[in-house]
ROGUTOR-556602 format. One record per residue (C-alpha): x, y, z; residue in three letters. Coordinates in nm, 2 decimals, padded with zeros to 4 digits. Last residue first. Layout:
<firos>
<<X,Y,Z>,ALA>
...
</firos>
This chain:
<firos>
<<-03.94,-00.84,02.84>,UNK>
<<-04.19,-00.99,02.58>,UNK>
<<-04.47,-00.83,02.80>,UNK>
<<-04.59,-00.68,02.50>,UNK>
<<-04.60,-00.29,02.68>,UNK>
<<-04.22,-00.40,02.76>,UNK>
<<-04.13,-00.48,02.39>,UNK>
<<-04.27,-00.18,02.26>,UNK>
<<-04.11,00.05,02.52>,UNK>
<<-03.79,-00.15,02.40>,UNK>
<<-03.85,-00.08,02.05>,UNK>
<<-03.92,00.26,02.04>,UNK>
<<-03.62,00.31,02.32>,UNK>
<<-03.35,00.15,02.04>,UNK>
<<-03.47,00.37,01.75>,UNK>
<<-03.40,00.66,01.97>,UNK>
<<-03.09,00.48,02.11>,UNK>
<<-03.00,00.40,01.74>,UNK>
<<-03.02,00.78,01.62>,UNK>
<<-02.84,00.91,01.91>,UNK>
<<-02.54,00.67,01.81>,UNK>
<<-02.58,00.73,01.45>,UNK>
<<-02.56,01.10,01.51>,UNK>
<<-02.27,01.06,01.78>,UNK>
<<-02.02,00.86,01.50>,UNK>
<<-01.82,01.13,01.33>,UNK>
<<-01.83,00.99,00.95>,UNK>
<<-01.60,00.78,00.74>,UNK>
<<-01.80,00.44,00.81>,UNK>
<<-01.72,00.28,01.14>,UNK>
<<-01.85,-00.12,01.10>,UNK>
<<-02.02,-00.32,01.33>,UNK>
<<-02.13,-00.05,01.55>,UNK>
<<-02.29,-00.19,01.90>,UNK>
<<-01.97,-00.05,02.11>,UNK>
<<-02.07,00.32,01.99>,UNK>
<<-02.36,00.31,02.23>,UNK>
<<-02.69,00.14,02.39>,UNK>
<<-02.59,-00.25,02.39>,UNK>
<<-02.89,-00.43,02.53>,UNK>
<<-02.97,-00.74,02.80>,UNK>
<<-03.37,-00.88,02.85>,UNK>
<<-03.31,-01.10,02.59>,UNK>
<<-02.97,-01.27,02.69>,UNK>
<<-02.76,-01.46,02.41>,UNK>
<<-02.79,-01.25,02.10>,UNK>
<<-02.77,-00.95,02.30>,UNK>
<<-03.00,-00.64,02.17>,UNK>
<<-02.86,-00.40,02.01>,UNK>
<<-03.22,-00.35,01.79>,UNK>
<<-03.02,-00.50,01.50>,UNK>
<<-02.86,-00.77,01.69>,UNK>
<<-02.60,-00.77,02.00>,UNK>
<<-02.27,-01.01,02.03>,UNK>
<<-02.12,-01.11,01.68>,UNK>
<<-02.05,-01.33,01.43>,UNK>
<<-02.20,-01.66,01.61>,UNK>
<<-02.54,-01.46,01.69>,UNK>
<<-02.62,-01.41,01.30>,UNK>
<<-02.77,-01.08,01.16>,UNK>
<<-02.45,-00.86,01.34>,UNK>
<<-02.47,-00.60,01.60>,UNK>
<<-02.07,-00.50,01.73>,UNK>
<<-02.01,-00.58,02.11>,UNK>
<<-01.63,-00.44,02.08>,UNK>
<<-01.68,-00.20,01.84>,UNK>
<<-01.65,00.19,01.81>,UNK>
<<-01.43,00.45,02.02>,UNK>
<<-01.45,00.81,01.84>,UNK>
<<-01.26,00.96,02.10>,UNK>
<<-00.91,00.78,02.10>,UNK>
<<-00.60,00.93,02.21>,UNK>
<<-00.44,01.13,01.94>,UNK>
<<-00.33,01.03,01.61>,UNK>
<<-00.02,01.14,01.39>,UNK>
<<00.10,01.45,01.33>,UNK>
<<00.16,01.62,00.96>,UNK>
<<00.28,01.92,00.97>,UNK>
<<00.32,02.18,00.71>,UNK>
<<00.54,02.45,00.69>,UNK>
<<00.54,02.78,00.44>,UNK>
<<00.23,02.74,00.35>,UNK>
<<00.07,02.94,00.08>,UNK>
<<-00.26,02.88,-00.08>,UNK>
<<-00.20,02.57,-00.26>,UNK>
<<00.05,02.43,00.01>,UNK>
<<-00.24,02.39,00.24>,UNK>
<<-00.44,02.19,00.02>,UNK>
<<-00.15,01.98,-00.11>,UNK>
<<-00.02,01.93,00.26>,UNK>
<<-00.40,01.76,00.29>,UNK>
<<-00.41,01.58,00.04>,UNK>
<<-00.06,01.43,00.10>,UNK>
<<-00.19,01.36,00.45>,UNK>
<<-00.46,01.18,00.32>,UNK>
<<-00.32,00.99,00.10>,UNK>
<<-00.06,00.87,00.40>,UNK>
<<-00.38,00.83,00.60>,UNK>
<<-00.62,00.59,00.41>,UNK>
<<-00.29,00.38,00.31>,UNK>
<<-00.20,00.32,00.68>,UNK>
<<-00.56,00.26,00.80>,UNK>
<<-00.58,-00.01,00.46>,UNK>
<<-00.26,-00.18,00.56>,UNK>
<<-00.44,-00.24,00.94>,UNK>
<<-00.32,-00.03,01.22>,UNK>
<<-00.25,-00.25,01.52>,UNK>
<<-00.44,-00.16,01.88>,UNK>
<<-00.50,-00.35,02.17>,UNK>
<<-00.70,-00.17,02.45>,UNK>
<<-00.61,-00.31,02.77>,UNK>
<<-00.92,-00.26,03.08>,UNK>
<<-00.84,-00.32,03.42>,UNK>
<<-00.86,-00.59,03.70>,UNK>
<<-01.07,-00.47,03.92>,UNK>
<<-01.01,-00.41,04.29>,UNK>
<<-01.22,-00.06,04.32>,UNK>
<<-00.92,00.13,04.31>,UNK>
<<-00.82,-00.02,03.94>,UNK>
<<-00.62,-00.32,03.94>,UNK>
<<-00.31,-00.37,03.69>,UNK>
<<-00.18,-00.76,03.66>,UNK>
<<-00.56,-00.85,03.52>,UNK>
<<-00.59,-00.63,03.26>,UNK>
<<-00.90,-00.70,03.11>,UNK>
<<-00.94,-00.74,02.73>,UNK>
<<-01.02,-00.46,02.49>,UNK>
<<-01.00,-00.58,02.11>,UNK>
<<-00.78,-00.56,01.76>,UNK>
<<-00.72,-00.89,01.74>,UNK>
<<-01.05,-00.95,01.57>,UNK>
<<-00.99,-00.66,01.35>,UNK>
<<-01.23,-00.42,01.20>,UNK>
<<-01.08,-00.19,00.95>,UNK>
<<-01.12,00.18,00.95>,UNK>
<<-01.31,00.43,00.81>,UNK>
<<-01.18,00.74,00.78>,UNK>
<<-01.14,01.08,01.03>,UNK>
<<-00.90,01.30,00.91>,UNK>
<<-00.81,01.65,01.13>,UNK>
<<-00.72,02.01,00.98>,UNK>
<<-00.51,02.28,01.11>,UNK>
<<-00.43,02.65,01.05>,UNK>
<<-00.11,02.81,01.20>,UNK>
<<-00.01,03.19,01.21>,UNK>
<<-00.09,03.21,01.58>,UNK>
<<00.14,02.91,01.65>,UNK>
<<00.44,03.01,01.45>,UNK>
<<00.62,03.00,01.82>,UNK>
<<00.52,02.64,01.87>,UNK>
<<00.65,02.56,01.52>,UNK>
<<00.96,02.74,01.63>,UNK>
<<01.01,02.53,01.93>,UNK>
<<00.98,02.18,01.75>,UNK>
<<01.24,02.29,01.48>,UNK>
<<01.48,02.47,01.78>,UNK>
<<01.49,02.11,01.97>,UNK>
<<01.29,01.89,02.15>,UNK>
<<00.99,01.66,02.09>,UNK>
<<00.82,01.42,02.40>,UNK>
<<00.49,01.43,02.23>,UNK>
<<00.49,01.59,01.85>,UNK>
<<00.21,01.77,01.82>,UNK>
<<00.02,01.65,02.08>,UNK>
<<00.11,01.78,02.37>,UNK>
<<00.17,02.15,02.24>,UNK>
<<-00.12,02.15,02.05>,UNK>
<<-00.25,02.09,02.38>,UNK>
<<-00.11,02.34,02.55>,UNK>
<<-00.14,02.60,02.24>,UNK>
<<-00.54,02.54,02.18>,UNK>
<<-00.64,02.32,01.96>,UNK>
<<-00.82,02.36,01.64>,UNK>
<<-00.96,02.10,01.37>,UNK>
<<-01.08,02.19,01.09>,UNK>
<<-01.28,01.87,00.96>,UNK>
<<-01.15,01.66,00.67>,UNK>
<<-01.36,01.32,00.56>,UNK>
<<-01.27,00.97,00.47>,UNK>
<<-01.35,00.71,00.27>,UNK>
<<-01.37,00.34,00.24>,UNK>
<<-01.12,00.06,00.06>,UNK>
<<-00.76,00.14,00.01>,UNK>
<<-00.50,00.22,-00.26>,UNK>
<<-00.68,00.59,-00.43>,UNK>
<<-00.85,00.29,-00.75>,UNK>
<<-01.01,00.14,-00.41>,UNK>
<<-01.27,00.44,-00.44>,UNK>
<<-01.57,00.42,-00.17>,UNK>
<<-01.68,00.77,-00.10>,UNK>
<<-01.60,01.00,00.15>,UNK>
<<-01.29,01.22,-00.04>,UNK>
<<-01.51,01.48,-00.17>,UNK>
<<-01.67,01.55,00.18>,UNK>
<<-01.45,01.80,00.29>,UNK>
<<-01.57,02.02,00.64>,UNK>
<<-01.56,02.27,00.86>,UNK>
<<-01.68,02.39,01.22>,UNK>
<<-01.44,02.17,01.42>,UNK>
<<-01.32,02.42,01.68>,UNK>
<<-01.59,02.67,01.67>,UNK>
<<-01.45,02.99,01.63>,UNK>
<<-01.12,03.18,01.77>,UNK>
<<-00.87,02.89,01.81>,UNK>
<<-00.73,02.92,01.44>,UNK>
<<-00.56,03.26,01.49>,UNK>
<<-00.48,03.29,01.13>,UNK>
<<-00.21,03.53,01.16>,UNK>
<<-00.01,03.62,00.86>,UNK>
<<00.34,03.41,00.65>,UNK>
<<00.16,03.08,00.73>,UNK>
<<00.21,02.77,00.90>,UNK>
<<00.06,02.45,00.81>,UNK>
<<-00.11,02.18,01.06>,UNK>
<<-00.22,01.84,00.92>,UNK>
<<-00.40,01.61,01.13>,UNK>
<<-00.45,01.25,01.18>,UNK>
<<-00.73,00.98,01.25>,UNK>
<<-00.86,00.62,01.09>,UNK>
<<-01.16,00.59,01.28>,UNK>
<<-01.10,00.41,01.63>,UNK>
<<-01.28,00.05,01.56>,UNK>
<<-01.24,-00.19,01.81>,UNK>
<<-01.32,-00.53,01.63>,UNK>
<<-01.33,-00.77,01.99>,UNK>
<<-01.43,-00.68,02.31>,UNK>
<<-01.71,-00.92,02.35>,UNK>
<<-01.68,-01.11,01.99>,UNK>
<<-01.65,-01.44,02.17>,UNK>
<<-01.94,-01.58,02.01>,UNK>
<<-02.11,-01.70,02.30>,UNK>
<<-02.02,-01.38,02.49>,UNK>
<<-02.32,-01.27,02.66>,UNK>
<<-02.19,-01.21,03.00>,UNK>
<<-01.83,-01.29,02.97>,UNK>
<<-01.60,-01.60,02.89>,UNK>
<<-01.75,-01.81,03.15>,UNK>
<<-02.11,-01.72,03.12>,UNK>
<<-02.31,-01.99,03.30>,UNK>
<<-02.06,-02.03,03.58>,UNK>
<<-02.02,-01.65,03.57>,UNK>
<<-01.84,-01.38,03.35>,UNK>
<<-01.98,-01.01,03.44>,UNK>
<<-01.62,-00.84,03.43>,UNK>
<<-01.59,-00.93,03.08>,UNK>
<<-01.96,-00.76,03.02>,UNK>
<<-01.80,-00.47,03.23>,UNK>
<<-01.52,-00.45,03.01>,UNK>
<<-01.73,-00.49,02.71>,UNK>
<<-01.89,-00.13,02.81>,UNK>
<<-01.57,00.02,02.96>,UNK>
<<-01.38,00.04,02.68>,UNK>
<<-01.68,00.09,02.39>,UNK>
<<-01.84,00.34,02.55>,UNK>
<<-02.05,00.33,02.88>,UNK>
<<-02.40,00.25,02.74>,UNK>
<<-02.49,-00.13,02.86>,UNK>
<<-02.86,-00.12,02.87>,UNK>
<<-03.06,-00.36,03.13>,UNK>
<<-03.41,-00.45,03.16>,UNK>
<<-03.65,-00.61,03.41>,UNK>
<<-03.41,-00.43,03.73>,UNK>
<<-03.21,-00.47,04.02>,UNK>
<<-03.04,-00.21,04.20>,UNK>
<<-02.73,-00.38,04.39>,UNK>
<<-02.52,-00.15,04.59>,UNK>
<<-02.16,-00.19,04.71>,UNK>
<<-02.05,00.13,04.94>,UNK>
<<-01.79,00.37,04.84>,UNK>
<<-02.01,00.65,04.94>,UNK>
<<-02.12,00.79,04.59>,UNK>
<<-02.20,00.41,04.55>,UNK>
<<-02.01,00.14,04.37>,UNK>
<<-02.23,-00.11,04.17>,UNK>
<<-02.43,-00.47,04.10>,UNK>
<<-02.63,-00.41,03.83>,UNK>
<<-02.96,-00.59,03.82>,UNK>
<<-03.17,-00.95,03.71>,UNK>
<<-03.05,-01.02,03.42>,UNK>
<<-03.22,-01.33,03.23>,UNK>
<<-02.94,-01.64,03.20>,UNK>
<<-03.20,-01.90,03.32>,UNK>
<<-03.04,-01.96,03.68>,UNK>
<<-03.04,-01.56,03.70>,UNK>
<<-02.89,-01.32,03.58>,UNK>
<<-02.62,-01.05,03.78>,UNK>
<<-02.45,-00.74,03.58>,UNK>
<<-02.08,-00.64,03.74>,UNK>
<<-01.88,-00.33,03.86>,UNK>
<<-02.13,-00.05,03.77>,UNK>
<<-01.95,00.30,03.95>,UNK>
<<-02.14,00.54,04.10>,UNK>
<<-02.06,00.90,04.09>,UNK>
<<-02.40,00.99,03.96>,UNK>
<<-02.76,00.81,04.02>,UNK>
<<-03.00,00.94,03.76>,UNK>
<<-03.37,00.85,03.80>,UNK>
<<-03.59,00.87,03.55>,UNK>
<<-03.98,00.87,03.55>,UNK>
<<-04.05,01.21,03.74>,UNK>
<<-04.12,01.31,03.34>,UNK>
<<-03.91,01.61,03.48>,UNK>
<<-03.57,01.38,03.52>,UNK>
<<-03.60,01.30,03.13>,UNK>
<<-03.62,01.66,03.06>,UNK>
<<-03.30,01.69,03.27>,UNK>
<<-03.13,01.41,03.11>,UNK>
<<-03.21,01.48,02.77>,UNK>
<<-03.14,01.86,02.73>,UNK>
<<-02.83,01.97,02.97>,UNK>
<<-02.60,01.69,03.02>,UNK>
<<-02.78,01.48,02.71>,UNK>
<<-02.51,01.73,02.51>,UNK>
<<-02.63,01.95,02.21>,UNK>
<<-02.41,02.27,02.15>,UNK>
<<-02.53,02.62,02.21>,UNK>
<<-02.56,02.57,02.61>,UNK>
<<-02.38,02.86,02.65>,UNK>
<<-02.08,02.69,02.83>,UNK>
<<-02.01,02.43,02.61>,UNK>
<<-01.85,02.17,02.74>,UNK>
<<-01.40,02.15,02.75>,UNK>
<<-01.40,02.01,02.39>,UNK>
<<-01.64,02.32,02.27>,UNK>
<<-01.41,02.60,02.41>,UNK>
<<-01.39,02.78,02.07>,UNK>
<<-01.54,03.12,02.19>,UNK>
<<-01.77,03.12,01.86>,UNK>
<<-02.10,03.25,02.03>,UNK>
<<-02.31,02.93,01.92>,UNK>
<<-02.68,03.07,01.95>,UNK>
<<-02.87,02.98,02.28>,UNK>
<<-03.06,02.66,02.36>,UNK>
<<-03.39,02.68,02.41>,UNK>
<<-03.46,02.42,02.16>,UNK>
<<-03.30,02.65,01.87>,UNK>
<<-03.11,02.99,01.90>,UNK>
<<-02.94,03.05,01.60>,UNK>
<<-02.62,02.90,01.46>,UNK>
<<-02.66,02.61,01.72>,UNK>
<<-02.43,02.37,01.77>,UNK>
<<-02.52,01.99,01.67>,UNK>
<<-02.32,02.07,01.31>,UNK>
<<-02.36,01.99,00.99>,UNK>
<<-02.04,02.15,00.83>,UNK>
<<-01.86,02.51,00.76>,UNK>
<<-01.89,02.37,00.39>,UNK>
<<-01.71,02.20,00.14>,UNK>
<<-01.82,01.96,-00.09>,UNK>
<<-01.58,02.10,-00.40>,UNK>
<<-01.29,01.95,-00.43>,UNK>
<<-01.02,02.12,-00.73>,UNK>
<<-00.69,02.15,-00.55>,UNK>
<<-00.78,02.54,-00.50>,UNK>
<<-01.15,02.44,-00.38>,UNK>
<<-00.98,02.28,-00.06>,UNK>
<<-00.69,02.51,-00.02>,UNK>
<<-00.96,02.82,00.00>,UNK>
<<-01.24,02.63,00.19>,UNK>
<<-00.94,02.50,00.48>,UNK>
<<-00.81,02.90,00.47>,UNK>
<<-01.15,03.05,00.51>,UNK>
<<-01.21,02.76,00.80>,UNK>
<<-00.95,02.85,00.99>,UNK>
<<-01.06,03.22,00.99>,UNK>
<<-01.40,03.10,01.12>,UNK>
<<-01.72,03.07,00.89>,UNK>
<<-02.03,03.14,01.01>,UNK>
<<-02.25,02.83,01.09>,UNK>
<<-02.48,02.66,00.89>,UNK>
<<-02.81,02.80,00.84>,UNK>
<<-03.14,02.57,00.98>,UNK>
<<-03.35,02.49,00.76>,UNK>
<<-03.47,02.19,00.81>,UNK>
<<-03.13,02.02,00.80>,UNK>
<<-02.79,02.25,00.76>,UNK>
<<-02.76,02.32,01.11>,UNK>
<<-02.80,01.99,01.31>,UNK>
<<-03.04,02.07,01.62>,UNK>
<<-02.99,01.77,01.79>,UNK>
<<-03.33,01.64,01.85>,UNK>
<<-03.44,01.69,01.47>,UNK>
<<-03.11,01.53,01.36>,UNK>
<<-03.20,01.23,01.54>,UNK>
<<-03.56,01.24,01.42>,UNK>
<<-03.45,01.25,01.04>,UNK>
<<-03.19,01.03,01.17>,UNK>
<<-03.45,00.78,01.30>,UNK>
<<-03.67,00.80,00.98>,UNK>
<<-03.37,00.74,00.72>,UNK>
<<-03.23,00.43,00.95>,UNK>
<<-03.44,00.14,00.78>,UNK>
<<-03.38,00.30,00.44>,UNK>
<<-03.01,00.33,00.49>,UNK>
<<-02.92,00.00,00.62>,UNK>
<<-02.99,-00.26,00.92>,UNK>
<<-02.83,-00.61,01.02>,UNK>
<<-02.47,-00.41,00.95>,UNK>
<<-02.22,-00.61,00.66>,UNK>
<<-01.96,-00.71,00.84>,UNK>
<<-01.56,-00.69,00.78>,UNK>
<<-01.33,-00.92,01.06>,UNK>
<<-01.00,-00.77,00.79>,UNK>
<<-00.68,-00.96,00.85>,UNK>
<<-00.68,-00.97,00.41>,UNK>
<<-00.99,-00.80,00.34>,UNK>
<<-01.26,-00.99,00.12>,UNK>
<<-01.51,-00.74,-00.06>,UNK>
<<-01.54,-00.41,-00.03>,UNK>
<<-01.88,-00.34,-00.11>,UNK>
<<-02.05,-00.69,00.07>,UNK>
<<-01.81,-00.67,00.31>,UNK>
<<-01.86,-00.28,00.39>,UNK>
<<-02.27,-00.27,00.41>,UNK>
<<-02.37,-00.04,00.59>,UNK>
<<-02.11,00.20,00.48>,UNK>
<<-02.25,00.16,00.08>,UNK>
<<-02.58,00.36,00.19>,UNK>
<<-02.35,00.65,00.34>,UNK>
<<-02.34,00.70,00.74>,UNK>
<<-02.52,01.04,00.83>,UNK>
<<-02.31,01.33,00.93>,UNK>
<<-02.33,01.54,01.31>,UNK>
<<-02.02,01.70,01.34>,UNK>
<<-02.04,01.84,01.71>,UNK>
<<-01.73,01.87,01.84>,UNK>
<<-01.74,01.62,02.09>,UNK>
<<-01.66,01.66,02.49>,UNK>
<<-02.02,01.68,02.67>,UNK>
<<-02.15,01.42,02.44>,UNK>
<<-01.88,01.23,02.58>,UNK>
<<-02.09,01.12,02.94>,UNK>
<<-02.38,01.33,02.96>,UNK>
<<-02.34,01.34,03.33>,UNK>
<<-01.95,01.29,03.37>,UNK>
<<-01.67,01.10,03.36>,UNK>
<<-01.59,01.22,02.99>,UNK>
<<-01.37,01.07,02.72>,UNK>
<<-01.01,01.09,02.53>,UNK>
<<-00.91,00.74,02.45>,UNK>
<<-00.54,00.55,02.52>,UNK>
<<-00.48,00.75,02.82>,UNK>
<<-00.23,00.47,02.98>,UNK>
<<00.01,00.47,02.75>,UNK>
<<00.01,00.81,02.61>,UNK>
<<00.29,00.83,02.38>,UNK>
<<00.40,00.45,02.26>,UNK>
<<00.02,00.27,02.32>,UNK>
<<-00.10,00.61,02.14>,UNK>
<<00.13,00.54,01.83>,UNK>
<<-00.04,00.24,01.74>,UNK>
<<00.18,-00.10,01.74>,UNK>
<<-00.03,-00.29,02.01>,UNK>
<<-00.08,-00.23,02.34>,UNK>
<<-00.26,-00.05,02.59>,UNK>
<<-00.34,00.02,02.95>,UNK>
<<-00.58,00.20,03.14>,UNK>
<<-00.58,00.36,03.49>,UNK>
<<-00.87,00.59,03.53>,UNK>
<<-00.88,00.92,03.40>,UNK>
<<-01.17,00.98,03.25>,UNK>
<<-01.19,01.35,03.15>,UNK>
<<-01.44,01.62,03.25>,UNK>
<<-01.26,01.83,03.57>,UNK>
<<-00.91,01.67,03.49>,UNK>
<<-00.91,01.78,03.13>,UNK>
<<-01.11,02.14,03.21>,UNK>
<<-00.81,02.25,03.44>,UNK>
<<-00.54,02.14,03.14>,UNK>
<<-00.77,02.28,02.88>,UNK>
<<-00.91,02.61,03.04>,UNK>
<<-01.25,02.74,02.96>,UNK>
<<-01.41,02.55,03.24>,UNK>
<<-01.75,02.41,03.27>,UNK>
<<-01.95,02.47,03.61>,UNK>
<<-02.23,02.70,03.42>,UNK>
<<-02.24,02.50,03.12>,UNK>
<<-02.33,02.18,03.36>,UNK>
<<-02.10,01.95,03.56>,UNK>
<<-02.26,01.66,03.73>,UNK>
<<-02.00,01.35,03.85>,UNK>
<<-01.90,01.03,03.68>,UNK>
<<-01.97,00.64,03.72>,UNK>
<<-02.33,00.70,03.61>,UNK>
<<-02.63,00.45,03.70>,UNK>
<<-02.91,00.58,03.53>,UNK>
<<-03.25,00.44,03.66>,UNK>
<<-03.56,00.43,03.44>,UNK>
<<-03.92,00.36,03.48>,UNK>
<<-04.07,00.36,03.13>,UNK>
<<-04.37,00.62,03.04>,UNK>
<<-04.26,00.72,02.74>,UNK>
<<-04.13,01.00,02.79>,UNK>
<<-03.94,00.80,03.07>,UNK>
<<-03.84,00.52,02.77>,UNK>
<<-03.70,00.90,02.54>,UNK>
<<-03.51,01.04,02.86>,UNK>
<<-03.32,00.73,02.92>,UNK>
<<-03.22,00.64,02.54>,UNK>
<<-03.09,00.93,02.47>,UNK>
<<-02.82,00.96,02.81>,UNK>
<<-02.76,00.62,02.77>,UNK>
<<-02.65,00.67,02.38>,UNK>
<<-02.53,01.02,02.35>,UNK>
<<-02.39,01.02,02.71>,UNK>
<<-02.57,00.87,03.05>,UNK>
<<-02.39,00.54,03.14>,UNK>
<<-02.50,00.22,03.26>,UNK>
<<-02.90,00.19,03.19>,UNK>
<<-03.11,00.02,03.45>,UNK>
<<-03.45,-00.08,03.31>,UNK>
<<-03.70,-00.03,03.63>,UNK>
<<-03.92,-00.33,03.74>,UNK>
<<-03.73,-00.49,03.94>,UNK>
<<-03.77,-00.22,04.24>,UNK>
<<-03.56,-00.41,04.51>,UNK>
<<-03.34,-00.06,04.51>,UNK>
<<-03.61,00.19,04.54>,UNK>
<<-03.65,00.44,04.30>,UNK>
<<-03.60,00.81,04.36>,UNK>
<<-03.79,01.04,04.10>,UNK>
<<-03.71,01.40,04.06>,UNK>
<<-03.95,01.64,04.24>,UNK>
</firos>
């Protein structure tokens, strides 16, 4: 029987949002004992009701809701009003990533202390660092399944990878390998073995990949301490004359206005639509935004510093057959400002299938020398970049208040402006990555700017002092006790590494604490 709370029950924690952090961090208080409702703006899909289709699997999974954008990124030019690529669903993104599954490095903790000052830089050292966080990636990893960690065997190698390993080692790096992944190379967790069909942005449908959609949420559901309320959509957070929350005010299944109130809060619904609710939260006692003394609600969006690389060869590679992101370069990670920026990056293959290679390749393109990379497309190998990149106080989500959603609210812009060290990062990186294809044998290579956004970071960022930012290093608010930050939007810095193993990692840390906390009676 799964548990049905009432609405006046204030003694649940209400968690908005149900992916790598909400989804986490609701399974792991009800295994503890801690009555929790899930308040989830998207529907249920599991492995079974996944589709292996791109276009039909992008409007079954993918938030769609109007956004707009600005700033001088190629996104706010191409896809103006799809500025990230995320999930409306039960298990929220976790149902969308690849799987990469890499711990942030001791010096990524602390960027303004390595780095120094950076001109139009907002840098932060993280409250927390690579000692504190050993244990709860250790149990992270354990949760996920990471191949490549107790003993688990990385996964076979696809042709795309062969030809990323053999440019790689032919230009002289050598921390390459088909990558720690959340997908299983054997079965693990009751979760079958990965079977290599290369769907693993539309869900996985044999289960082989981790996603909260199909481990954490139901086993949170069987404690009969979690509740998950779907198609519901959180509009505002309500607090009382002392500035403690008291619910979530939200959009039903049935388009009817609910209130569930609760002794705890967690905001987990990325880093768009997390400050965007704070914003949309602002009272007489918050004017700016629930818990935005500081102002840093929505401010310092991180996106990584992203591109790809595709090369054409003289044979078939058929890139799409194997996992999609099941390689990786770590040579170029560390912290060298003698390469013209600060940070790292990594290379992962990346694959994607012709409609969306199509799309993204060169949006809008015409002409025979856009055609005939299509038509080299089984002979084509690709690669993505993901880097640190800088925090900007300009760079932010704000609401929207000329554009309404269909609930009346004013929506969220994402601002975006590359910083000098973004632009560097890349252009190396390209070069490095044409050189590695070149080495065995391209005859074309492309390099193609970003996409829309997945790894979305910032925008309630944890810092030591209240004034420079809005959660501490439990991601809890600075300025409301009883309020937390659950997901990517608490990161205060990006590092060079796929974020949903720190962000499982935190909410695991996160529920400890807050169980903790309750049992005290300090909530």
């Amino acid at each position: 029987m799964v548990a049905k709370f009432d609405l006046n029950d204030d003694s649940v924690v209400v968690i908005v949002g149900s992916g790598a952090g909400g989804g986490v961090l609701a399974n792991e208080l009800a295994q503890k004992g801690v009555k929790v409702v899930s308040i989830e703006a998207g529907g249920r899909y599991l492995p079974e009701d996944y589709i292996n289709d791109e276009w039909a699997s992008f409007q079954q999974l993918a938030w769609t809701d109007m956004r707009t954008t600005s700033g001088d990124w190629r996104v706010a030019r191409d896809f103006a009003n799809l500025p990230t690529w995320i999930v409306k669903a039960v298990g929220g993104t976790s149902i969308h990533w690849a799987g990469a599954s890499l711990r942030f490095q001791d010096h990524e903790w602390k960027a303004k202390t390595t780095y120094g000052p950076i001109s139009d830089a907002n840098l932060l050292d993280w409250p927390i660092d690579t000692a504190e966080m050993d244990p709860w990636y250790t149990k992270a990893e354990h949760k996920l399944g990471v191949t490549r960690t107790e003993d688990r065997a990385g996964l076979p190698p696809s042709n795309n990878y062969k030809v990323f390993e053999a440019g790689a080692k032919a230009i002289g790096y050598k921390d390459v390998h088909t990558g720690r992944m959340a997908i299983n190379s054997a079965e693990f967790d009751g979760r079958s073995a990965c079977q290599q069909t290369g769907f693993c942005f539309q869900g996985c449908k044999w289960g082989a990949k981790w996603s909260t959609a199909y481990t954490d949420i139901p086993r949170g559901e069987a404690t009969n301490n979690l509740e998950v309320r779907d198609r519901c959509f959180a509009v505002k957070i309500e607090h009382d004359d002392k500035g403690k929350v008291t619910g979530v005010v939200y959009i039903d299944a049935d388009g009817k206005q609910q209130l569930q109130k609760a002794r705890v809060v967690s905001v987990a619904c990325n880093a768009i639509e997390s400050p965007r609710l704070l914003l949309n939260s602002a009272s007489s006692m918050f004017p700016d935004g629930l818990a935005n003394s500081s102002g840093q609600v929505g401010r310092n969006y991180m996106r990584h510093t992203t591109g790809s690389v595709y090369a054409v060869f003289d044979k078939p590679v058929s890139m799409w057959r194997g996992t999609v992101m099941a390689g990786y370069i770590g040579d170029e990670r560390h912290h060298d400002p003698n390469r013209g920026f600060v940070g790292g990056f990594e290379f992962e293959t990346l694959s994607l299938g012709l409609p969306f290679t199509a799309a993204f390749l060169d949006p809008g393109a015409w002409g025979r020398e856009f055609t005939s990379a299509l038509d080299s497309y089984q002979n084509m190998a690709g690669l993505w970049i993901v880097g640190e990149d800088m925090p900007r106080e300009t760079n932010r989500v704000t609401l929207n208040t000329d554009v309404k959603d269909t609930n009346g609210l004013p929506v969220p812009n994402v601002h975006f402006d590359d910083h000098p060290n973004d632009n560097a990062m890349r252009d190396y990186a390209y070069k490095k990555g044409e050189e590695m294809y070149r080495a065995v044998g391209a005859t074309r290579v492309f390099p193609t700017p970003p996409y829309p956004s997945t790894h979305n970071l910032g925008t309630n960022r944890m810092s030591e002092k209240p004034q420079d930012g809005v959660v501490n290093k439990w991601g809890q608010s600075h300025d409301v006790a009883n309020l937390f930050v659950s997901d990517g939007s608490q990161f205060t810095t990006g590092g060079a590494e796929n974020p949903t193993l720190t962000i499982v990692a935190l909410a695991i840390r996160q529920a400890d604490h807050i169980a903790g906390e309750l049992s005290k009676g300090n909530l």
